[in-house]
FISE-254865 format. One record per atom (N, C-alpha, C): x, y, z; residue in three letters. Coordinates in steps of 0.02 Angstrom, whole numbers. Example, Ala and Ser with C-alpha at 12.3 -4.5 7.8 and 13.67 -1.06 7.14 Angstrom:
# FISE-254865
<rec <660 -284 390> 'ALA'>
<rec <615 -225 390> 'ALA'>
<rec <660 -165 390> 'ALA'>
<rec <642 -112 354> 'SER'>
<rec <684 -53 357> 'SER'>
<rec <645 2 394> 'SER'>
//
This chain:
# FISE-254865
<rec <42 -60 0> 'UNK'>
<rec <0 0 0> 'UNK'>
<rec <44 63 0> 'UNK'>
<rec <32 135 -42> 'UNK'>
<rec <54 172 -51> 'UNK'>
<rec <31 233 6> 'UNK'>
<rec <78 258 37> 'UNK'>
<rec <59 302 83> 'UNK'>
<rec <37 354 49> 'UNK'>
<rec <-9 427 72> 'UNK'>
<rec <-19 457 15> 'UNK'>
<rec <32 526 29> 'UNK'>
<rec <79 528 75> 'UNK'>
<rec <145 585 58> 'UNK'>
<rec <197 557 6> 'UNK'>
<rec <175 484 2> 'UNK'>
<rec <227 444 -52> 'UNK'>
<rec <208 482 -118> 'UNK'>
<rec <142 471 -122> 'UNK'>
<rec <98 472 -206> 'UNK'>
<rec <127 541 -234> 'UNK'>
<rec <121 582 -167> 'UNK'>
<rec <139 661 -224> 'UNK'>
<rec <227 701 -215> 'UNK'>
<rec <263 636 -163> 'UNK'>
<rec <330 652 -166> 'UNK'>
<rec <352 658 -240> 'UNK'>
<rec <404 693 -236> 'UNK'>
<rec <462 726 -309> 'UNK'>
<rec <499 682 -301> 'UNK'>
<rec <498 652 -382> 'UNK'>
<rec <533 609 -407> 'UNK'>
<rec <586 607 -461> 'UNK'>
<rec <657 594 -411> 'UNK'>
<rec <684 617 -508> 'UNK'>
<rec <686 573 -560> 'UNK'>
<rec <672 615 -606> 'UNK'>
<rec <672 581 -679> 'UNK'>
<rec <719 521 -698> 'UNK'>
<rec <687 473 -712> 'UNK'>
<rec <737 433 -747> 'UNK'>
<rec <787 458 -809> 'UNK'>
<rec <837 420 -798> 'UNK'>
<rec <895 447 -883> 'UNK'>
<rec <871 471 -931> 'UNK'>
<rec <844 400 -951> 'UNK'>
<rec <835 404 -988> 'UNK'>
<rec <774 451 -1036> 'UNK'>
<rec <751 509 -996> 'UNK'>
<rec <669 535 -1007> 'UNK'>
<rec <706 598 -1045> 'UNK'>
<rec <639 613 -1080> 'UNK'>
<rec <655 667 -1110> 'UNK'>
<rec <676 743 -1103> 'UNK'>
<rec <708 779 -1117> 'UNK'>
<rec <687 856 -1104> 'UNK'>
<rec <632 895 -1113> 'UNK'>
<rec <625 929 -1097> 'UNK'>
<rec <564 990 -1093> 'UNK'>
<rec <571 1000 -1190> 'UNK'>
<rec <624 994 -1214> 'UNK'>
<rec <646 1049 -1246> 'UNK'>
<rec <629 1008 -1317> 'UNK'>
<rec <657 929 -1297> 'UNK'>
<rec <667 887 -1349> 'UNK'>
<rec <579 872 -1363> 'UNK'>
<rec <525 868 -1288> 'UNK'>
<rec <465 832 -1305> 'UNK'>
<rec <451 893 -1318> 'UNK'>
<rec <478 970 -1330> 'UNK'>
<rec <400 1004 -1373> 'UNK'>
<rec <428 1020 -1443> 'UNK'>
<rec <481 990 -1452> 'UNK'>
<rec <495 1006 -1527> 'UNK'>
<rec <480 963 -1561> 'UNK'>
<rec <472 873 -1543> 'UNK'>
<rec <454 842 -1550> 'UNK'>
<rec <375 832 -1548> 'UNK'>
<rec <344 884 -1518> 'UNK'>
<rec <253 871 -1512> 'UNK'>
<rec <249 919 -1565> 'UNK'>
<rec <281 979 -1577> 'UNK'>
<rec <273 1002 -1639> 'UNK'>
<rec <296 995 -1724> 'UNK'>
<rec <328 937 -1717> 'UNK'>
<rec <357 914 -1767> 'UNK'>
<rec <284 878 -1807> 'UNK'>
<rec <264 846 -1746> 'UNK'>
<rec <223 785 -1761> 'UNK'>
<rec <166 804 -1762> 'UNK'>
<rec <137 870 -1740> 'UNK'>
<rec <54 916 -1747> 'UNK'>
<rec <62 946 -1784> 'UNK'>
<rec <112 990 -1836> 'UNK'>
<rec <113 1040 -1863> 'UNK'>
<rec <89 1101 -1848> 'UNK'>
<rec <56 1124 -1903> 'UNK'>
<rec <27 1194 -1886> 'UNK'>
<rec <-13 1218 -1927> 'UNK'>
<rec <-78 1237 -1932> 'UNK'>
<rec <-127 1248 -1950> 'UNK'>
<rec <-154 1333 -1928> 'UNK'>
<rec <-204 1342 -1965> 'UNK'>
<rec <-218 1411 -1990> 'UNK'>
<rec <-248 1437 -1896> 'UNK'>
<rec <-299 1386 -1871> 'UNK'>
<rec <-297 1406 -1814> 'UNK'>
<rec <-236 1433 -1764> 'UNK'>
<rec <-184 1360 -1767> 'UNK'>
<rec <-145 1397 -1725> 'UNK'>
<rec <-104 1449 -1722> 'UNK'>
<rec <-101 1441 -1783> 'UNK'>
<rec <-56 1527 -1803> 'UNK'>
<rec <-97 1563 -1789> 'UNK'>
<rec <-170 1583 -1800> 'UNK'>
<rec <-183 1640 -1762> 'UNK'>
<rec <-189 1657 -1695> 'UNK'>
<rec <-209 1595 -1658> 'UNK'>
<rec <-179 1571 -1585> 'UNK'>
<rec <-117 1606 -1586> 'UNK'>
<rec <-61 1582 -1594> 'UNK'>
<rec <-2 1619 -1597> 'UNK'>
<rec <13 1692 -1615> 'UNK'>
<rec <-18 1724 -1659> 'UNK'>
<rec <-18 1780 -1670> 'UNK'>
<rec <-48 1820 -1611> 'UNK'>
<rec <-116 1777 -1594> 'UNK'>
<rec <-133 1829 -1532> 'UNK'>
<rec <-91 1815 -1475> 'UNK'>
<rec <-68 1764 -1479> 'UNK'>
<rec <-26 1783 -1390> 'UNK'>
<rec <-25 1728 -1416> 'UNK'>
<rec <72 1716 -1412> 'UNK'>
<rec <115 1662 -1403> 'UNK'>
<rec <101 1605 -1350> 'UNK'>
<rec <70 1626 -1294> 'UNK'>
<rec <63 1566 -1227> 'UNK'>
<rec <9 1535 -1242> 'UNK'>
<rec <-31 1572 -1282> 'UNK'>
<rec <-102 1550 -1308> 'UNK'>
<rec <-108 1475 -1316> 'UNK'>
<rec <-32 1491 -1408> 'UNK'>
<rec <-42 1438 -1450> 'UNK'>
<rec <19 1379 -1405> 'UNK'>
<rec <34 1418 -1364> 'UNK'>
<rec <79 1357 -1320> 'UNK'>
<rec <30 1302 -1278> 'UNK'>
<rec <-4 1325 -1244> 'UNK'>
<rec <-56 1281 -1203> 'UNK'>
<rec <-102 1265 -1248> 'UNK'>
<rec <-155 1294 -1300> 'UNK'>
<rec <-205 1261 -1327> 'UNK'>
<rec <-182 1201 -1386> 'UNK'>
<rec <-119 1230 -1413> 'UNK'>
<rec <-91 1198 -1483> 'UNK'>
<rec <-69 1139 -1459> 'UNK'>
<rec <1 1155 -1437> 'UNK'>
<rec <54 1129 -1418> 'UNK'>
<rec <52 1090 -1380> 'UNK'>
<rec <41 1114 -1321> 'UNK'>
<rec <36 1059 -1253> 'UNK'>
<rec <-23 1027 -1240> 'UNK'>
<rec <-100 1079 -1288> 'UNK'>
<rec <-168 1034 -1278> 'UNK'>
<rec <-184 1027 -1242> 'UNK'>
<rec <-192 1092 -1167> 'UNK'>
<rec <-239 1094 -1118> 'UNK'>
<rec <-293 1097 -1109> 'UNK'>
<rec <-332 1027 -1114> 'UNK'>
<rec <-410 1024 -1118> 'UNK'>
<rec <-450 1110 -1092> 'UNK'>
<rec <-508 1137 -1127> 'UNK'>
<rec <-537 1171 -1119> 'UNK'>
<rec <-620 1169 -1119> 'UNK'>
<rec <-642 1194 -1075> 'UNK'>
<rec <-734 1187 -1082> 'UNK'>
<rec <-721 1243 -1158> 'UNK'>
<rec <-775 1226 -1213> 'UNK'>
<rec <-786 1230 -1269> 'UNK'>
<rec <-812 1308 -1262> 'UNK'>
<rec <-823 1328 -1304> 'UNK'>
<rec <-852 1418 -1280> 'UNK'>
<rec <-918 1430 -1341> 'UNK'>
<rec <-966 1463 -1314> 'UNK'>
<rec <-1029 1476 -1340> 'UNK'>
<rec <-1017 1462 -1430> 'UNK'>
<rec <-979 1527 -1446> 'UNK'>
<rec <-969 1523 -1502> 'UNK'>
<rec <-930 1476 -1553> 'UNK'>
<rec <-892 1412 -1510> 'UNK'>
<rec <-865 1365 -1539> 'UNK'>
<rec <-899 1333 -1541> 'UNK'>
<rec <-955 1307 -1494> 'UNK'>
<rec <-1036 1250 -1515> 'UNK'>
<rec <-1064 1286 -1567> 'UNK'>
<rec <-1069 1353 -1572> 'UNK'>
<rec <-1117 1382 -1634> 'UNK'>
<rec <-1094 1367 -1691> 'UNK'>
<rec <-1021 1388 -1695> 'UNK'>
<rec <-987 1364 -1766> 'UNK'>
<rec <-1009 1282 -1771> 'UNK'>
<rec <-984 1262 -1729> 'UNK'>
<rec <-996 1184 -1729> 'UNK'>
<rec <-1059 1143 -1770> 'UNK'>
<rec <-1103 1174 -1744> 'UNK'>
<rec <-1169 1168 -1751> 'UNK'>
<rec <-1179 1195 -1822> 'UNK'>
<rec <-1207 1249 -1861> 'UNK'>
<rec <-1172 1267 -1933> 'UNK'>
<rec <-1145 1219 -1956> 'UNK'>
<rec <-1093 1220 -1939> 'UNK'>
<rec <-1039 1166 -1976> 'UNK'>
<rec <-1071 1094 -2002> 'UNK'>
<rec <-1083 1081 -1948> 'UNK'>
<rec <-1132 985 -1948> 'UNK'>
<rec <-1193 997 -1990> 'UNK'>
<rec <-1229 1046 -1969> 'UNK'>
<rec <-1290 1057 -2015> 'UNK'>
<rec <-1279 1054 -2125> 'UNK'>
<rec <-1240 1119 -2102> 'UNK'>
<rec <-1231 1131 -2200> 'UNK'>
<rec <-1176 1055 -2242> 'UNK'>
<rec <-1136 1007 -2172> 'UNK'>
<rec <-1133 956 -2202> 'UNK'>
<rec <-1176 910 -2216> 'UNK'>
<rec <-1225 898 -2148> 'UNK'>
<rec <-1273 866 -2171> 'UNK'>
<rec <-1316 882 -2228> 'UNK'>
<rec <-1340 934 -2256> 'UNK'>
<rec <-1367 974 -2295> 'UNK'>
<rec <-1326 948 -2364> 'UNK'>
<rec <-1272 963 -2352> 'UNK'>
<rec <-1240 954 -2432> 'UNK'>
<rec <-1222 896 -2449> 'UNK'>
<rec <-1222 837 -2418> 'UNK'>
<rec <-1224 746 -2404> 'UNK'>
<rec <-1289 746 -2439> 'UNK'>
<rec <-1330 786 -2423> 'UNK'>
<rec <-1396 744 -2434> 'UNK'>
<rec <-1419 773 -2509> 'UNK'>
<rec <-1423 827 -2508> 'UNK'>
<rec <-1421 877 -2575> 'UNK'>
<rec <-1372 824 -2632> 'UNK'>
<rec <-1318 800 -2618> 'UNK'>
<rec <-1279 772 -2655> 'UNK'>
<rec <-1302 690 -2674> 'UNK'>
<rec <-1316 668 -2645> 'UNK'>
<rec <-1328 597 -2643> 'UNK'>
<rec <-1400 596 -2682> 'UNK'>
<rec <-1432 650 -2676> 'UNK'>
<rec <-1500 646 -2708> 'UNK'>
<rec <-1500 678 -2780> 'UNK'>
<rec <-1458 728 -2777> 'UNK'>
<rec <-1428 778 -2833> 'UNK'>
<rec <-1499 808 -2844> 'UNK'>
<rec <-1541 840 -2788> 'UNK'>
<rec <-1585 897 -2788> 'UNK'>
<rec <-1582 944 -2724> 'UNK'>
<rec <-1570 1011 -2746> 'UNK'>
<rec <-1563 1075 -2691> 'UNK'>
<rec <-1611 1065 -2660> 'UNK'>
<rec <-1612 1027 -2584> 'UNK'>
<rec <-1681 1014 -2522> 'UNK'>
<rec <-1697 1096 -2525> 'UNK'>
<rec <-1787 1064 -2471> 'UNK'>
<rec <-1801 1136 -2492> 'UNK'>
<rec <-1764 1144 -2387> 'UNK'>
<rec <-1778 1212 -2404> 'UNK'>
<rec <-1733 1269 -2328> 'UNK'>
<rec <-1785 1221 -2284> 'UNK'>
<rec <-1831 1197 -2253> 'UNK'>
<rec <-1846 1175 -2212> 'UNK'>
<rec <-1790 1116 -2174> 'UNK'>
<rec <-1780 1049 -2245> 'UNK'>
<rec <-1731 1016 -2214> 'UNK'>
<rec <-1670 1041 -2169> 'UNK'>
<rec <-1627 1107 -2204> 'UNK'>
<rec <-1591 1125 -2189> 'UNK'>
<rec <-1592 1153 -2108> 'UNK'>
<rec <-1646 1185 -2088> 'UNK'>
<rec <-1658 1222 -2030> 'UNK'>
<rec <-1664 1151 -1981> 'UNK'>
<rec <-1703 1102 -2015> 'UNK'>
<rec <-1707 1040 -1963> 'UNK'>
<rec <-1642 999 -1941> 'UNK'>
<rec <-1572 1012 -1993> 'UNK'>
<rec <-1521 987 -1970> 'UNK'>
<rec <-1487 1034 -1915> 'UNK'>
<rec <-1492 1086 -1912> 'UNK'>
<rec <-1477 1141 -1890> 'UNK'>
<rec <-1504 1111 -1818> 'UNK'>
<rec <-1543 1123 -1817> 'UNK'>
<rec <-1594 1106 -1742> 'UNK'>
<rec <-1566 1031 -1698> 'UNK'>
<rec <-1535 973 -1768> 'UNK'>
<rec <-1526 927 -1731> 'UNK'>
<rec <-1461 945 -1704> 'UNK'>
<rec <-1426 999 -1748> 'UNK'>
<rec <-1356 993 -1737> 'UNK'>
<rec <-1338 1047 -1664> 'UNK'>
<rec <-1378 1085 -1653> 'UNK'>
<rec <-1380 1106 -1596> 'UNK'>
<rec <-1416 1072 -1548> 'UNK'>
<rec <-1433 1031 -1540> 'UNK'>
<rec <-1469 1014 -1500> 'UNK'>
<rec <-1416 947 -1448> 'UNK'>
<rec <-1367 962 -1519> 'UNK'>
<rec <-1300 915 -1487> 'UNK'>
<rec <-1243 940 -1479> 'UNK'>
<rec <-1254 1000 -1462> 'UNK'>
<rec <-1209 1050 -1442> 'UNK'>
<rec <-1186 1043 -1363> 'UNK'>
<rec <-1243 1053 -1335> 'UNK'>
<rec <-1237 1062 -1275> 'UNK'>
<rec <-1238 1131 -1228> 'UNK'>
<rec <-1277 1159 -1280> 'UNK'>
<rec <-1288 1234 -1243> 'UNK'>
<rec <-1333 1244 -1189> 'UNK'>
<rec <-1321 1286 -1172> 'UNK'>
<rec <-1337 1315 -1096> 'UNK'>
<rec <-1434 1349 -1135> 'UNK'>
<rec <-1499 1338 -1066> 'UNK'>
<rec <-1565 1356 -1085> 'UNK'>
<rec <-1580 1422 -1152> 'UNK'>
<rec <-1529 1460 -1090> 'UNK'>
<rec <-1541 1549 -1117> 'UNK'>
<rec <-1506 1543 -1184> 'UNK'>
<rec <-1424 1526 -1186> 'UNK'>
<rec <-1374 1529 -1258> 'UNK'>
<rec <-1421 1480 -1297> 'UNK'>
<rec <-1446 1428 -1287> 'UNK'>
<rec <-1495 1375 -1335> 'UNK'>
<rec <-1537 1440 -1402> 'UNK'>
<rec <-1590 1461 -1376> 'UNK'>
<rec <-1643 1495 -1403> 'UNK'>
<rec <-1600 1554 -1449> 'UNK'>
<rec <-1553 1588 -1421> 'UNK'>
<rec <-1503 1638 -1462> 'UNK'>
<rec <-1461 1618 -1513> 'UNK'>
<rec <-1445 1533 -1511> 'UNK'>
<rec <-1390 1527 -1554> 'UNK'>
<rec <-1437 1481 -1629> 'UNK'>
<rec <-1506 1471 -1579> 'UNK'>
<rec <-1540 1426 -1654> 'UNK'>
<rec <-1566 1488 -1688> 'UNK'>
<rec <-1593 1548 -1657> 'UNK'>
<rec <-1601 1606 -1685> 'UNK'>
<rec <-1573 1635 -1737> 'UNK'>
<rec <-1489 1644 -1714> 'UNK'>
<rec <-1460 1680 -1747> 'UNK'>
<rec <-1438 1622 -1816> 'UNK'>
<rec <-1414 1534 -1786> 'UNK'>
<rec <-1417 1502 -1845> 'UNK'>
<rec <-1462 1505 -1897> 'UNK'>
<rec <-1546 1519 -1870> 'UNK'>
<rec <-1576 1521 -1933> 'UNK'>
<rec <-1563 1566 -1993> 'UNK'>
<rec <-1534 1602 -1972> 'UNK'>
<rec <-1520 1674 -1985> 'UNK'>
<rec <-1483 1682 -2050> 'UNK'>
<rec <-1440 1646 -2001> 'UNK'>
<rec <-1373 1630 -2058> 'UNK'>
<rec <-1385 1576 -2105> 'UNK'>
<rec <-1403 1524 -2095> 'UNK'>
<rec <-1457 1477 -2136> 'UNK'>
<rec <-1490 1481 -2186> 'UNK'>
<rec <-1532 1536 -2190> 'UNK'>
<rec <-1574 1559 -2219> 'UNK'>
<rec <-1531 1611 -2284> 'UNK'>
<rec <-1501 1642 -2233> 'UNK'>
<rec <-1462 1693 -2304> 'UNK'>
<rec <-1431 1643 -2351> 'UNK'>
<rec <-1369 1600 -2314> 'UNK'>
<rec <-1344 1555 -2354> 'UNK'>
<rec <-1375 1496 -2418> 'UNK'>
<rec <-1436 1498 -2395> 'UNK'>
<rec <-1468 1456 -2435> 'UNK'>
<rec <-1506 1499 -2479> 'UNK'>
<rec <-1529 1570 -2466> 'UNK'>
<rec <-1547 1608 -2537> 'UNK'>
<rec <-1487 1604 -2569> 'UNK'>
<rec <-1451 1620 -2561> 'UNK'>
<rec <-1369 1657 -2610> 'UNK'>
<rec <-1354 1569 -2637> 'UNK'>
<rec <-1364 1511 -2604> 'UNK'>
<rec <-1337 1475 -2647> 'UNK'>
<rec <-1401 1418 -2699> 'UNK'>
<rec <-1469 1432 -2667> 'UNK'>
<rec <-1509 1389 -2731> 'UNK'>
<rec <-1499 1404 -2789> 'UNK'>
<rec <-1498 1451 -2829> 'UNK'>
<rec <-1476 1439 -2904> 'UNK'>
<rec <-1397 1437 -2893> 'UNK'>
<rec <-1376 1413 -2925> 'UNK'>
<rec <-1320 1389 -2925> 'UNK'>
<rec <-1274 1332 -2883> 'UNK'>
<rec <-1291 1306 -2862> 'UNK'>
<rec <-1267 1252 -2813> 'UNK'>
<rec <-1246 1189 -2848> 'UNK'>
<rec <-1196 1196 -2829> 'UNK'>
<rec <-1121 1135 -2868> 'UNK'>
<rec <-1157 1080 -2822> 'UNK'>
<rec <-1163 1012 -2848> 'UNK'>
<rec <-1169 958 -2808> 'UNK'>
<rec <-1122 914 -2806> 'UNK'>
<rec <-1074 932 -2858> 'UNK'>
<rec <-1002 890 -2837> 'UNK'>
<rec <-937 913 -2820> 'UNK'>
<rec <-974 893 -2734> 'UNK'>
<rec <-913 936 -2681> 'UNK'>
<rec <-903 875 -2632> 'UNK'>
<rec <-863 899 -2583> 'UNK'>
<rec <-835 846 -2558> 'UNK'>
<rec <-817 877 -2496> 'UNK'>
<rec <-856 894 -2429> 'UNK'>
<rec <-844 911 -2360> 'UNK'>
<rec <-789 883 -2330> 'UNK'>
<rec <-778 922 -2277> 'UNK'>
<rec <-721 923 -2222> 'UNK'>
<rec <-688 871 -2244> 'UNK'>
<rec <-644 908 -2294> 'UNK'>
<rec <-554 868 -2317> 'UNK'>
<rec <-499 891 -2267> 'UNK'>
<rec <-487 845 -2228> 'UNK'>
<rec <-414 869 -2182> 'UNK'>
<rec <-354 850 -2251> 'UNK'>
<rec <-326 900 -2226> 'UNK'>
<rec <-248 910 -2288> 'UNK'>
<rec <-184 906 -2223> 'UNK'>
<rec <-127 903 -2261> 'UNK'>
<rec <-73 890 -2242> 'UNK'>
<rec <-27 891 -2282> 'UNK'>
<rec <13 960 -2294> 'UNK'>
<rec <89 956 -2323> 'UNK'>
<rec <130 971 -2290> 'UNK'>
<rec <197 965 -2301> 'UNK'>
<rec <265 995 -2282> 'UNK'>
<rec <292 1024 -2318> 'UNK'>
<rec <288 1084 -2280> 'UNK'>
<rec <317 1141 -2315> 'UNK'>
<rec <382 1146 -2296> 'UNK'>
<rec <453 1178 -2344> 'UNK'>
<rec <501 1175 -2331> 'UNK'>
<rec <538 1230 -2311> 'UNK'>
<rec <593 1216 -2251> 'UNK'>
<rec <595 1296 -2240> 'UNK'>
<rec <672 1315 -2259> 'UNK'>
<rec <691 1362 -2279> 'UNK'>
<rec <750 1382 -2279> 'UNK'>
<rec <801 1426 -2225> 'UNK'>
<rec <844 1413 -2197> 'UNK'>
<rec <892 1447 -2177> 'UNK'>
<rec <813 1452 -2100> 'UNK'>
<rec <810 1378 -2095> 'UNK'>
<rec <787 1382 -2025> 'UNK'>
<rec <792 1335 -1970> 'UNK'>
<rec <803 1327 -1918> 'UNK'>
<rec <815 1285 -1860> 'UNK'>
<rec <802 1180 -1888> 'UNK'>
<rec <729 1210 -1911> 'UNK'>
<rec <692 1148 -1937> 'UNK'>
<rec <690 1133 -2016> 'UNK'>
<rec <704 1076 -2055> 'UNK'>
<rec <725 1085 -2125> 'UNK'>
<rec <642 1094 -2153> 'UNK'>
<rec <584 1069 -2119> 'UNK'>
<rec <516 1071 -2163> 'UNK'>
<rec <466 1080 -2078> 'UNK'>
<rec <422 1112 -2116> 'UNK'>
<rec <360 1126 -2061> 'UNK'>
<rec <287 1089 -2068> 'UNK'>
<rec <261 1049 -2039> 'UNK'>
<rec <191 1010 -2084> 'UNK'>
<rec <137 1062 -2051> 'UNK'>
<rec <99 1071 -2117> 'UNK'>
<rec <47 1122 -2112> 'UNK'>
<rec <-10 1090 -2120> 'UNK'>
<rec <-44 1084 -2073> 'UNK'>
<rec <-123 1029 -2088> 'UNK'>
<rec <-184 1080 -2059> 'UNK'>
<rec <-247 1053 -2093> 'UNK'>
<rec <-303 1084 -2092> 'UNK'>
<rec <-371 1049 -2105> 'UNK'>
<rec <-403 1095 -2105> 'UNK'>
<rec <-485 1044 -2115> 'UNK'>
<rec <-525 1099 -2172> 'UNK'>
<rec <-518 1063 -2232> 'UNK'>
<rec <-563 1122 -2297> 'UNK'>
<rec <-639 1104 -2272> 'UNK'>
<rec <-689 1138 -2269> 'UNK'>
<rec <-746 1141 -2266> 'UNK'>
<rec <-774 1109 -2316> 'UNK'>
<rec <-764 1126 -2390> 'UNK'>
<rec <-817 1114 -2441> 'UNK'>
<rec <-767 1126 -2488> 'UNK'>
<rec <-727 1067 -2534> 'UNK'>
<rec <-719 1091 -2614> 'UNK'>
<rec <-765 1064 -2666> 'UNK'>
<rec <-791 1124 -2702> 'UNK'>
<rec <-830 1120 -2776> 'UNK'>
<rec <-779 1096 -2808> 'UNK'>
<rec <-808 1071 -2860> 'UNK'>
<rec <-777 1031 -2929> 'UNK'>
<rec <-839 1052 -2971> 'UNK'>
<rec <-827 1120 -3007> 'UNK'>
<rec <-879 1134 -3047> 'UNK'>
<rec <-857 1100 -3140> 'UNK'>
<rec <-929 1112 -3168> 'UNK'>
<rec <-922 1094 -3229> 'UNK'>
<rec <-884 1121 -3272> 'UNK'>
<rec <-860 1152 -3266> 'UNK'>
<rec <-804 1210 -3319> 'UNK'>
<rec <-732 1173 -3293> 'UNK'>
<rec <-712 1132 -3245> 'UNK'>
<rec <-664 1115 -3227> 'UNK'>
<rec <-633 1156 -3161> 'UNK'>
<rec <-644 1205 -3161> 'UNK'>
<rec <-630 1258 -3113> 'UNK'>
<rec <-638 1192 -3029> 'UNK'>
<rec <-613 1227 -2982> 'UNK'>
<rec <-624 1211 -2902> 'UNK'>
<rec <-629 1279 -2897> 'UNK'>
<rec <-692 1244 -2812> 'UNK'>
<rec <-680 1313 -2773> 'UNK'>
<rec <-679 1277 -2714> 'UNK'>
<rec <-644 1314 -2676> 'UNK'>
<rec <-623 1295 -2615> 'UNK'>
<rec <-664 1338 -2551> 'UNK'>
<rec <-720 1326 -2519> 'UNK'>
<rec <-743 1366 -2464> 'UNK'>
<rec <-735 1325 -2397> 'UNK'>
<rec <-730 1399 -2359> 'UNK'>
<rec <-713 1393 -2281> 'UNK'>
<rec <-759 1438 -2255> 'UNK'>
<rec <-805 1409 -2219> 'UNK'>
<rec <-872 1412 -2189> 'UNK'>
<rec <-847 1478 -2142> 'UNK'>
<rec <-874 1518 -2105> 'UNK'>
<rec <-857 1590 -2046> 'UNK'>
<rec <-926 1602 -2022> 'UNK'>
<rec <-899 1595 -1964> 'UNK'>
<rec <-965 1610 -1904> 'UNK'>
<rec <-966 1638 -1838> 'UNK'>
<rec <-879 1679 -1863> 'UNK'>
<rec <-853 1736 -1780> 'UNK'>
<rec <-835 1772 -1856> 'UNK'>
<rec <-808 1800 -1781> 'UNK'>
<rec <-797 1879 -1813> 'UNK'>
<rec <-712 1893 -1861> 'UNK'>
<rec <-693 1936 -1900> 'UNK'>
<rec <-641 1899 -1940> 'UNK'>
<rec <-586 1944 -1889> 'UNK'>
<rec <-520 1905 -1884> 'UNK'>
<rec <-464 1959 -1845> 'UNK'>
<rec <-409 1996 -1883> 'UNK'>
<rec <-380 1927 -1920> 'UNK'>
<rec <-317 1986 -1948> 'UNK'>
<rec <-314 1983 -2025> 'UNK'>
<rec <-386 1993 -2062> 'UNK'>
<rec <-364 1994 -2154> 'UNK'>
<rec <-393 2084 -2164> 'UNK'>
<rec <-439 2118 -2094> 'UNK'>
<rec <-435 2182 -2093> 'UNK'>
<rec <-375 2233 -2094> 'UNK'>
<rec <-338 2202 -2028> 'UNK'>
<rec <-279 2240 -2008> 'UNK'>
<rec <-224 2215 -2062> 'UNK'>
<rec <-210 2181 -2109> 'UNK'>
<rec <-183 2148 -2136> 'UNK'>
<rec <-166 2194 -2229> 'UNK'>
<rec <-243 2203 -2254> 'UNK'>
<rec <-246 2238 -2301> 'UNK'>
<rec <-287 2329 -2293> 'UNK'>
<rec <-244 2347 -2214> 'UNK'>
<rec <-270 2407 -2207> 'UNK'>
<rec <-218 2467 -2215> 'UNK'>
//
């Protein structure tokens, strides 16, 4: 039996264990880096250290179930639109919406505000895209390259992500969309 001043005594490290230094260059070798965390990083370096890097579990925040929710909906929406190859009418759409919040996990009061404002957004999105709506697309593609770096510490950086929606329209063309449902931070300050 373990006494319990034993359980939380300081222990030194075996030899053979790693450094601080070696396991986060090594956790970042192997996560890369993606469009989130760079802006994580951009806003504050400790940010993208704990959420990215080290992956300190977090309770989820209003507006990350809302995106969430959106998100699940217009896939479900465009799965089904696709497989049938007819633009559902906006009712279906609002009903995925509803399921997809409803598996959110929002709080009574945030509940009623965020299916609100989803309809909202729902609704616009689906005027602007019935005429015209590509049905051969292909939702949430995670990507992954290595990019190479020059005259830097590390010889390549892996850059991974999650595309929302690529079209494959009839002219040959792609389009590539990425769904937004906060507010935008740095393509203002960026081209100002």
């Amino acid at each position: 039996r373990i006494q319990p001043e034993a359980a939380f005594a300081v222990r030194a490290l075996p030899q053979d264990s790693m450094s601080d230094a070696e396991y986060l260059r090594d956790a970042f070798l192997e996560q890369g880096i993606s469009a989130t965390a760079l802006n994580n990083y951009l806003d504050c370096p400790w940010k993208y250290f704990y959420r990215n890097l080290v992956r300190v579990p977090e309770k989820p925040t209003q507006s990350s179930l809302y995106g969430n929710a959106l998100h699940n909906a217009l896939r479900l929406f465009r799965d089904l639109c696709a497989s049938t190859r007819v633009f559902q009418p906006l009712p279906v759409l609002l009903e995925y919406l509803q399921v997809s919040i409803d598996s959110q996990g929002f709080t009574p009061t945030l509940y009623a505000d965020a299916h609100a404002k989803g309809i909202r957004a729902l609704t616009d999105w689906y005027e602007r895209n019935e005429s015209g709506f590509e049905f051969n697309a292909q939702c949430e593609r995670k990507f992954e390259v290595y990019f190479p770096l020059e005259a830097a510490p590390l010889p390549q950086v892996l850059l991974r992500g999650l595309i929302d929606v690529i079209e494959f329209n009839s002219d040959g063309s792609v389009r590539v969309i990425d769904y937004k449902t906060g507010s935008q931070k740095y393509a203002d300050a960026a081209f100002a």
